[in-house]
N, C-alpha and C positions, 0 to 999 in steps of 0.2 A: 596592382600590387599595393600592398598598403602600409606604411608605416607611421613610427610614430617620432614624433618631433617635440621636443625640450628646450623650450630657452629662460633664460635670467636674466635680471640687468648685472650690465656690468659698467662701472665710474671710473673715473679717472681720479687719486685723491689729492689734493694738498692741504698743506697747513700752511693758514694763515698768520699775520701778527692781526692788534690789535684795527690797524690802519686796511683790514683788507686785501694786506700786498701780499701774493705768495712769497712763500719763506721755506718750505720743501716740499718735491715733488717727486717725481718716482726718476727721473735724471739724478737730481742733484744727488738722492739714496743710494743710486749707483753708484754714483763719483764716493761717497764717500764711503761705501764698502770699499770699492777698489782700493782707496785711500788707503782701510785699514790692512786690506791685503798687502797688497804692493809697498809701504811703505814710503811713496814720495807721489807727489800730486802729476809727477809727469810721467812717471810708470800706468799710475792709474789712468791718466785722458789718453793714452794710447793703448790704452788696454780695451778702452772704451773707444775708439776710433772717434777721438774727440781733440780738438785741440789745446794743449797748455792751455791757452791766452786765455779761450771761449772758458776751460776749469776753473781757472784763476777767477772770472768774472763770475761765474757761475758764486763759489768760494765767498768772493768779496760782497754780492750782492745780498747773499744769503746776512752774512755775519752785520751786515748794517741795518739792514732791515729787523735783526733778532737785537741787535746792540751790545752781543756777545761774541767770541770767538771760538768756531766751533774745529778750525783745522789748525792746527800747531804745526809752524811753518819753521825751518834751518833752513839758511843755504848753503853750497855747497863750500867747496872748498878739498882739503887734499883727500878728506874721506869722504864726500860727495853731501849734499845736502839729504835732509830726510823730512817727513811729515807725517802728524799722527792727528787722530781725533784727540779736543780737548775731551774733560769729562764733560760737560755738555754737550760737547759734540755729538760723544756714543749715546747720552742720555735721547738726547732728539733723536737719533736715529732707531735707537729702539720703540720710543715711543710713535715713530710711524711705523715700524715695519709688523708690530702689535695692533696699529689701528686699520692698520693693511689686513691683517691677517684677519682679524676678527667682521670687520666691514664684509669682506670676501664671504666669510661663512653664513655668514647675515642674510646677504645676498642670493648665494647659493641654495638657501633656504626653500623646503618645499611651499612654503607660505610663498614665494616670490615667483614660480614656475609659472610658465606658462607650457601648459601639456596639450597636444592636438591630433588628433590621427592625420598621416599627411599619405596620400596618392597620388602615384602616378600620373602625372599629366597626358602623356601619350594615350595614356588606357583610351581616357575619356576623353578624346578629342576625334571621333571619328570621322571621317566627313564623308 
């Protein structure tokens, strides 16, 4: 029987700072949709079956490395804390999920295929 077989690369992305060191990656993008969903960073890392602490670092590492601060942090108190993207925050974040979407199509691209007629191994293995 014969068929046919389609593959493409597929990457992993992040953005880097000037230094090399990743600075966002398809985690931390998570974290910080969830963020703008959910409204507090510990809503979101358990939305994300992640832990606060691990978010927070996640969070911290990010903003020093960029030397901005991209989550807008409250604590709580009698109406609970809350957390939102700064405007650079959503800025970066758009600006991956654009370089995501676009990479993807790129990639996806019939220039990038690899096209093969693929059979049956059984057929042809008689013995």
């Amino acid at each position: 029987m014969e068929m046919s077989v389609v593959l493409y690369p597929k990457i992993k992305l992040w953005l880097v700072n000037e230094n090399n060191e990743a600075v966002l990656g398809e985690g931390l993008a998570k974290l910080l949709e969830a963020i703008e969903k959910c409204g507090s960073i510990s809503k979101a890392s358990l939305s994300l079956n992640m832990s606060y602490r691990y978010a927070l670092h996640r969070i911290s590492l990010a903003e020093k490395r960029l030397g901005f601060k991209i989550v807008e942090r409250s604590r709580g108190g009698a109406l609970g804390g809350f957390s939102e993207l700064t405007s650079e925050g959503k800025a970066l974040l758009v600006k991956y999920k654009r370089i995501e979407k676009d990479l993807t199509k790129f990639l996806k691209s019939e220039k990038y295929q690899f096209k093969a007629k693929q059979t049956d191994c059984q057929e042809s293995n008689s013995v």
